[in-house]
N, C-alpha and C positions, 0 to 999 in steps of 0.2 A: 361409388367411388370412396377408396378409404379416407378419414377425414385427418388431415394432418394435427401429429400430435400438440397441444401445449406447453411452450419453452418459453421460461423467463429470461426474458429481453436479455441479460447480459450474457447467460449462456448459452443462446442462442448464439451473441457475438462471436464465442467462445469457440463453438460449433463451425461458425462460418467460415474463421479463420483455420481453423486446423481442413476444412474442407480448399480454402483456398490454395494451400499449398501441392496440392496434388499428389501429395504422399496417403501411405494408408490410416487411418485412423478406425475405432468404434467402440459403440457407447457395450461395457459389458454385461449391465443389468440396470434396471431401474426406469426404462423408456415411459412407464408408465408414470411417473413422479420427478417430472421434469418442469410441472409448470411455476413447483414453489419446492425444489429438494429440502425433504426433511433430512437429510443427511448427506454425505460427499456422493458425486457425481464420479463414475469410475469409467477410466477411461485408457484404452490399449492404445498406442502409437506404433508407430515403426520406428528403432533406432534412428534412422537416416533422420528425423525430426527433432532430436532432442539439440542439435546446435543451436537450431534456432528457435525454438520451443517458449523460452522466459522472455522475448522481446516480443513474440509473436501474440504470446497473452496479456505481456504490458498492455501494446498495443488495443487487445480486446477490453483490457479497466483492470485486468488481476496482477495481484501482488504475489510474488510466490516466498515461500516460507520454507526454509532448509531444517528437516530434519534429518540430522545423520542416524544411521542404524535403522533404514527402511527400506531396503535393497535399491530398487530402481523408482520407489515412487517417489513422483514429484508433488505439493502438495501448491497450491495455488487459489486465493482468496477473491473476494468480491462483496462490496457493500452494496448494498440497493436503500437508496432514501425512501424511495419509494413504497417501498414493500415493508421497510426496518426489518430488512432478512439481509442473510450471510446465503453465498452460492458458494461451495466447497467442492474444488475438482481435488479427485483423487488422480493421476495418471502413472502407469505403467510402460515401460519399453519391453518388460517379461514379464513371463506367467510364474511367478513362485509363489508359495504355499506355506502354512505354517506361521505361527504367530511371532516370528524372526524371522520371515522368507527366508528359509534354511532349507528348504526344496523345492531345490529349482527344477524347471522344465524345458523345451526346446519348443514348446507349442505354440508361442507370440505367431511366427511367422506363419505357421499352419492356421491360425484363424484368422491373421488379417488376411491371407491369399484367399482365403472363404467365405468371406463378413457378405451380407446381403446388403441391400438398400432399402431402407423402409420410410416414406414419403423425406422430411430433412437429414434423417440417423442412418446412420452405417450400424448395423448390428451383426452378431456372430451368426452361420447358420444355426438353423434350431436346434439340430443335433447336440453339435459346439457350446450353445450357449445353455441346454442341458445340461451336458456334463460339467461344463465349468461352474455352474450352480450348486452342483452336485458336490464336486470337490471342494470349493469353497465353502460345505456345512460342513463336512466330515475332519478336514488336514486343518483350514483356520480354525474355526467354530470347535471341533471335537462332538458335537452334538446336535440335534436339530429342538431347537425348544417352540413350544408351542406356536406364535405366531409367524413361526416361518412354514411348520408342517405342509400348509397348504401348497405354497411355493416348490417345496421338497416332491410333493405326489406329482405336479403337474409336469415337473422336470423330469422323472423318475417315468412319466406317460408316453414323454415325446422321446425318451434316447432309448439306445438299443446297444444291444452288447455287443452288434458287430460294429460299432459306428467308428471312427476313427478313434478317436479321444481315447472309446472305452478300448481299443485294441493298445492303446500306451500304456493304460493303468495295468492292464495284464503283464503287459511285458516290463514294467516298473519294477509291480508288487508280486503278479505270481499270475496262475493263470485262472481264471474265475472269479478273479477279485470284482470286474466290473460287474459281471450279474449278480453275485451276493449283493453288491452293492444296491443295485436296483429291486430283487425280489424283497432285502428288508423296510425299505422306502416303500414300496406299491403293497404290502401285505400289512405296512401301520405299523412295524416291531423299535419305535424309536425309542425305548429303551435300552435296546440292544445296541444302539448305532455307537456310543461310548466307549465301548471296547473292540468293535469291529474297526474306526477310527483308529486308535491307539495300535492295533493291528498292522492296520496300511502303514503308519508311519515307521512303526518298529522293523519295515519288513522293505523299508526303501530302498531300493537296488544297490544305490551309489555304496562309495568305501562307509564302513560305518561312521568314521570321524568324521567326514565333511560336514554333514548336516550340523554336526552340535558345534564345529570349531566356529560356522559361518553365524549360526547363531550364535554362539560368545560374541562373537565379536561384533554384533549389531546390537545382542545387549550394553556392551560397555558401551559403543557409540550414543548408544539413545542416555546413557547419564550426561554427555553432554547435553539435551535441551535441544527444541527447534530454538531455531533465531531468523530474525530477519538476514537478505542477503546484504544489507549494506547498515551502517550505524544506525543505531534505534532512534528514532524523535521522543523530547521531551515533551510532555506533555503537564502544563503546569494547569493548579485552579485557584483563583484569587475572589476571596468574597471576606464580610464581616462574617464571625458567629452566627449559625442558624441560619446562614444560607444553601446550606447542604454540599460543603464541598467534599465531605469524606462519603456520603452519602452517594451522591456523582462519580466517585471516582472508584469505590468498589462495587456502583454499579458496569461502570467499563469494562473492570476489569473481570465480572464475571460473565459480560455479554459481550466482549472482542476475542475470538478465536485464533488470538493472536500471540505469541512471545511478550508477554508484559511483564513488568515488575513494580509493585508500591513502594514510593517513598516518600516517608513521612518528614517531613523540614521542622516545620515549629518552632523555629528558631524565636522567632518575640513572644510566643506562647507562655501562659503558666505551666509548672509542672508541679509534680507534689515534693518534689525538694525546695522551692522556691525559697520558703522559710529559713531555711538552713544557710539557700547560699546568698540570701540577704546578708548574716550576719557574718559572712568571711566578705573582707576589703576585695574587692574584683572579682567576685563568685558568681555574681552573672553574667558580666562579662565570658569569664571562664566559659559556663553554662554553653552561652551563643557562640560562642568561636569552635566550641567542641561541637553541637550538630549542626553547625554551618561547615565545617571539614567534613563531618563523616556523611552530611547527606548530600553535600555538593559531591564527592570522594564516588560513593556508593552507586548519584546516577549517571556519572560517567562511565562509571565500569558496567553497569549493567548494560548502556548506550551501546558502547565500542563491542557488548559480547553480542551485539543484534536483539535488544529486549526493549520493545517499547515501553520508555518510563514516563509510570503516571507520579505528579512529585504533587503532591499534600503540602500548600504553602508553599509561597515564594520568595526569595529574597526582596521584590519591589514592593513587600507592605513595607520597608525600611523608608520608601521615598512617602508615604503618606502623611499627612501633618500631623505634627506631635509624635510620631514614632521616632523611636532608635535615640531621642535627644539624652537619656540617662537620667532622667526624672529631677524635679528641683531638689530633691534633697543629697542628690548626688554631687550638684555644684559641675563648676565648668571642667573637675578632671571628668565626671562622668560621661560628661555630654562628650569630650573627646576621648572617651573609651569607646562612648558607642560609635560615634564615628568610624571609627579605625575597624570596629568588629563588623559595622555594614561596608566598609570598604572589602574586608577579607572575603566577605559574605557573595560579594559578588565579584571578588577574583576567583574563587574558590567554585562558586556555585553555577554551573553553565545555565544559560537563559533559556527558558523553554521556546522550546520552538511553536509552539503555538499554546497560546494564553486562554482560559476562558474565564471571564470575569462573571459571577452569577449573581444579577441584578434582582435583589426582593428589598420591597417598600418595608420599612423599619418596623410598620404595625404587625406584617405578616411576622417579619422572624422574631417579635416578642413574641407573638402567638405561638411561636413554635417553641421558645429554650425559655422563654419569664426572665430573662437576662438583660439589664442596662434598662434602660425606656425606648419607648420607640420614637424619640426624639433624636438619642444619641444615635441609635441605629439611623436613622435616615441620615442621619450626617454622614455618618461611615460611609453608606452607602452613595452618597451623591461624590466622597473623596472616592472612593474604589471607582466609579466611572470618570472619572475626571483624569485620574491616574491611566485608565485603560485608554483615553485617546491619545495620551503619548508614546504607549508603552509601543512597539514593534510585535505581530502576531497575536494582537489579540483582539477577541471577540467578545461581545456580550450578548450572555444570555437571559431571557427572562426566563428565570426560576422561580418563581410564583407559580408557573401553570404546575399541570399535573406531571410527575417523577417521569413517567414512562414517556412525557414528552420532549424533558429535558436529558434525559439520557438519548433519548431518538435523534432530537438536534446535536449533542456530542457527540454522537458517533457518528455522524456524518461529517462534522470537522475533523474528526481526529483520522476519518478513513480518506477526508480528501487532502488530506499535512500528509498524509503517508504516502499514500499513492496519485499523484500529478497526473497518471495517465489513465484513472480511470474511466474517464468519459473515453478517450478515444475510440473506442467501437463504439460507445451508444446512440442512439438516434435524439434530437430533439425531445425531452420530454421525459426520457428514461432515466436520467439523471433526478434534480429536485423535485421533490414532492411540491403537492399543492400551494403549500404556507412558502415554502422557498420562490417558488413563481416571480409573487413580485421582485422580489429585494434583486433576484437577478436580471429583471428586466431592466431596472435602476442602471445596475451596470455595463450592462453588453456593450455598452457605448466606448466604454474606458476600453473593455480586452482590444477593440476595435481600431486602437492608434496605431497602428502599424501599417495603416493603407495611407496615410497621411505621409508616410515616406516613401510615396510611388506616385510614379503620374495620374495615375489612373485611380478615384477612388470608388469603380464601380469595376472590376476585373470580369472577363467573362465568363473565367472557370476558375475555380479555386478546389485545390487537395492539402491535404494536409497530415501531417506526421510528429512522431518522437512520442515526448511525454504530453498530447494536446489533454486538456483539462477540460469538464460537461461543460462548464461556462464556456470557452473559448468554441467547443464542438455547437453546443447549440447558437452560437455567436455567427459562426461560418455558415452554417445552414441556412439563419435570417439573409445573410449577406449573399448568398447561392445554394438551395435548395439542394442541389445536385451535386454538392461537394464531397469530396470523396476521401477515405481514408486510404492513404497509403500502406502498404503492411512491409514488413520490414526484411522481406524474404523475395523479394520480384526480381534481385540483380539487374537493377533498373527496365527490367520487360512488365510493362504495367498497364500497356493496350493502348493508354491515349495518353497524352496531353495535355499541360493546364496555363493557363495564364498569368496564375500565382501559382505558388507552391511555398506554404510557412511549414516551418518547423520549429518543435516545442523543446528545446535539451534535447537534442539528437547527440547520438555517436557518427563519427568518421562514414561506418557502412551506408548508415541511413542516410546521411549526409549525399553521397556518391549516387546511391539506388532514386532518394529521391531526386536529385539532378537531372537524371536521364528522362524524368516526367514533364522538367519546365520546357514550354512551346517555344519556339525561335520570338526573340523579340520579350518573352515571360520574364519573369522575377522571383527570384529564389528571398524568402525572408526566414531566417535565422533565429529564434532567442535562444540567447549561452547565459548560462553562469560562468562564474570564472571558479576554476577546481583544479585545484594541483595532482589530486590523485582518481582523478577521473581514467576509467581503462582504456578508454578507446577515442580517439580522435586530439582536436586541439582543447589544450587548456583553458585559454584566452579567450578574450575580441577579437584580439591581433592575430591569434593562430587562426582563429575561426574568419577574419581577413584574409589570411594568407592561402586558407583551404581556397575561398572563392576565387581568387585569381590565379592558381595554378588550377581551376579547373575550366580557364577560361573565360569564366565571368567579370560583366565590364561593368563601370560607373559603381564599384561597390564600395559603401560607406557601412561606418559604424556610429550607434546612438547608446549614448549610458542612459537606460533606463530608471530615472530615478524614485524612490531611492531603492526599488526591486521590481522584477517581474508582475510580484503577485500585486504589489499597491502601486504602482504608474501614478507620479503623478505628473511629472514631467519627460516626455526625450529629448534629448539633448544631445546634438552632436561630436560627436568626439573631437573632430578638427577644430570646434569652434570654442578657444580662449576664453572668449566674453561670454558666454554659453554657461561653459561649464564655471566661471567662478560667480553670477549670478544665482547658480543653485548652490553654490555651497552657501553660500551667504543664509539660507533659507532654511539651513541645517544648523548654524552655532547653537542652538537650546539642546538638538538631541543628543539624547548620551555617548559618552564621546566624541560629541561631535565637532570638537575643536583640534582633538586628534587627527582626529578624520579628515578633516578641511586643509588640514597642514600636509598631511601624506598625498590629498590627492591633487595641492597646489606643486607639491613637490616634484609628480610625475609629469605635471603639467610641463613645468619647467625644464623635467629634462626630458621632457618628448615622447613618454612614453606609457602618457593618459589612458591608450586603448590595451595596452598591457596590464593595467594594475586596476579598468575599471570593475566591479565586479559582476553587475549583471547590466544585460544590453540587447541592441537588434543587429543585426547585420543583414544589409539587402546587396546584392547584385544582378544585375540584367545578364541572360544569356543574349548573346550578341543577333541581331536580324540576320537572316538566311540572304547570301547572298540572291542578286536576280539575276535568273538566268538568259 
């Protein structure tokens, strides 16, 4: 019996779900280097798959990444903690050729109506997947170089001049063309293959223009850049000297596969002008107001162009003691120059969305730069973690240990700030590595409040959807082993029944699809953000109210999650006055948080709390079956 091949766990996911749709799909080279891909994973679709294609891999953990100027490939990302690997799908709805897909073919359809099954994969037949090997060294490649040769013979073993493929290339290129092609591969002549290449293309049926206009035109696309498909996350790093913050952050940025961009702040920083602009009246000032504009300035525009920004220094070393005062010899206008230039600093400078503060004992980073003592330094250091328990999104790292550990543990924050939904395909386990084990065991308890707003805190079946996160997935598994992901493509035909059904930041569709899953008597739970320019569904609490009860749903409430989804530390009813002005009370220190308390007594007062909270739960019961 063949022995089924090796798939890392999240491509596997990957796999399952493009299986679950019932459409065609298959893998077109590489079956053998599936258990850790050394490179992108290539993968043919059927059109009919591409609408729902980006929610349907959310759903499996990947991010997908818009490059324009790639003809029909989609490109599609995945972190693994576990492994500290990248799973890279390449996917196709067509077969075109050429280093601009600039020639095109009609042959999609012909090998997904031919693809075999081989134990979990769909693969081309062998013929098929011959020739397409074939064509893919000659029209992309231009050549076969050394470590492919073997690949090239084996392919060039299995196809045959009459086989279908090779009867296209004739009638493309001319007629012959497929067995030259094969007698210079099976005879060793790749020397040769560089101009008999350049031959085939020169000699491509179509009008002569098309091929170079479709390439222009995917060349100029690609000087746009990939980008993320929605605003890029800031990603800030906050430490003293000799913690390794630029060290950290161009390691990210050469080991995330991703649209990034560096930017450097330095705003309290020395620089080698410093001298000079001592002796002009307000020159440092100056100094700080100019790259607190142009590097607040900088990582918004890279943000909104979909680039995730890594930002070198943050405006919150202004709130650590002793900073930003204007030094004693500057006197009380200084101290209110600096003021005013950390006030602009953080009008100006968006807050990262997720923080990492890199924790090393004072002795370590003298050892590392011979800079200050390591007195001072541990001071700094115990101000920088003191500062990170107020801050919003951030995290601390011990950066002591070894580099490839702390960049190991940052790229798992910064892959799980990015994508929310990456757990949702994975199993229990697939997610954190070993060292992350505990710290999430700590938690599970917290994802867990949301049964505390149902009768029931033992449900007997639980599914669940949207953007569900590894913690909240392996959370539900403790809670019901047999809990099931919903996928986002069933038009609510999903087999069974559940007796919860949570959803994580769904859309409208999912919203509906998953409905049709809750059992007579079940409870549908909800977390929204609140997003004015969200595409699809309600905005609000209130809209996301409003969905439950014109879909029927009875007894349904809303809870503001305070003070987010991600850090819960309270829910709190929306109906409930005394509720909600108890937690605000709880908030006066945080930043703005006096602002804050007054907007959201505001709405209190004019009624219209579950409108203006920003994150929350919404539960409703599907109503008991009547008896017959």
């Amino acid at each position: 019996m063949e022995q089924a091949p090796a798939i890392e766990p999240n491509l596997a996911a990957a796999l399952n779900a493009l299986d679950g749709t019932g459409l065609p799909w298959l893998l077109l080279r590489g079956e053998d280097d599936l258990a850790r891909p050394a490179g992108d994973v290539d993968i043919l679709v059927a059109s009919e798959l591409l609408p729902v294609l980006d929610k349907l891999l959310e759903a499996a953990g990947f991010r997908r990444i818009l490059a324009p100027g790639h003809g029909s490939h989609r490109f599609y990302f995945c972190y693994s903690a576990r492994t500290n690997a990248w799973v890279k799908l390449d996917i196709v709805s067509d077969i075109t050729f050429g280093p601009y897909q600039q020639w095109r073919t009609p042959l999609a359809r012909r090998c997904l109506g031919g693809r075999v099954r081989s134990g979990p994969l769909w693969l081309p037949a062998l013929p098929d997947q011959a020739w397409l090997q074939l064509l893919h060294l000659f029209l992309d490649k231009g050549r076969i170089a050394p470590p492919r040769m073997a690949a090239a013979r084996n392919a060039a073993a299995a196809a045959s001049a009459h086989d279908s493929l090779a009867g296209f290339v004739d009638s493309r290129v001319g007629p012959g063309t497929a067995a030259n092609v094969l007698e210079l591969v099976r005879t060793g002549r790749f020397d040769d293959v560089p101009a008999v290449a350049a031959a085939i293309t020169a000699r491509w049926a179509w009008a002569p223009a098309v091929p170079r206009l479709v390439a222009a035109r995917h060349r100029g696309l690609r000087l746009l850049g990939a980008r993320l498909q929605d605003k890029g996350p800031v990603v800030g790093v906050m430490a003293p000297d000799g913690a390794g913050k630029t060290t950290l952050l161009r390691g990210l940025q050469a080991a995330l596969p991703l649209p990034t961009k560096y930017v450097y702040m330095g705003m309290w920083g020395a620089g080698p002008w410093d001298s000079w602009f001592g002796k002009v009246p307000g020159g440092r000032t100056v100094k700080k107001i100019y790259r607190a504009v142009r590097g607040g300035l900088l990582a918004r525009f890279w943000s909104l162009l979909g680039r995730l920004v890594l930002m070198d220094r943050v405006p919150y070393d202004a709130l650590l003691p002793g900073a930003g005062t204007g030094g004693a010899s500057n006197g009380a206008v200084g101290g209110i120059l600096a003021k005013a230039t950390n006030a602009i600093a953080f009008a100006v400078v968006r807050p990262p969305d997720l923080l990492l503060v890199l924790d090393v004992p004072g002795q370590v980073m003298f050892d590392r730069k011979g800079e200050h003592s390591p007195e001072i330094l541990e001071g700094w250091r115990l101000a920088y973690r003191n500062l990170a328990a107020q801050l919003p999104g951030s995290t601390v790292i011990d950066a002591a240990q070894a580099p490839e550990r702390v960049l190991g543990q940052s790229t798992g924050l910064v892959w799980r700030r990015l994508s929310p939904a990456l757990g949702a395909g994975q199993r229990p386990g697939d997610g954190p590595d070993e060292e992350g084990a505990d710290a999430l065991s700590l938690h599970l308890w917290q994802l867990m409040d949301w049964r505390f707003l149902l009768p029931d805190l033992q449900p007997r079946s639980v599914a669940y959807g949207g953007a569900t996160g590894p913690e909240m997935a392996s959370a539900l598994h403790l809670l019901d082993p047999s809990a099931a992901v919903l996928p986002p493509d069933q038009h609510g035909d999903h087999g069974r029944t559940y007796g919860v059904v949570l959803l994580t930041v769904p859309d409208l569709a999912a919203f509906r699809s998953a409905s049709a899953a809750v059992e007579s008597g079940g409870w549908m739970c909800v977390e929204a953000r609140r997003s004015l320019f969200q595409r699809s569904g309600p905005r609000t609490l209130k809209g996301w109210k409003n969905a439950f009860v014109r879909s029927g749903y009875q007894d349904v409430s809303v809870y503001w999650d305070a003070p987010s989804l991600d850090q819960t530390t309270r829910i709190v009813p929306a109906a409930s006055a005394a509720a909600i002005r108890d937690t605000l009370a709880l908030h006066k220190d945080v930043r703005f948080g006096a602002a804050k308390a007054f907007a959201a007594r505001l709405a209190l007062l004019l009624g219209v709390f579950d409108l203006a909270v920003p994150e929350g739960t919404v539960t409703g019961r599907r109503p008991p079956a009547e008896p017959q």
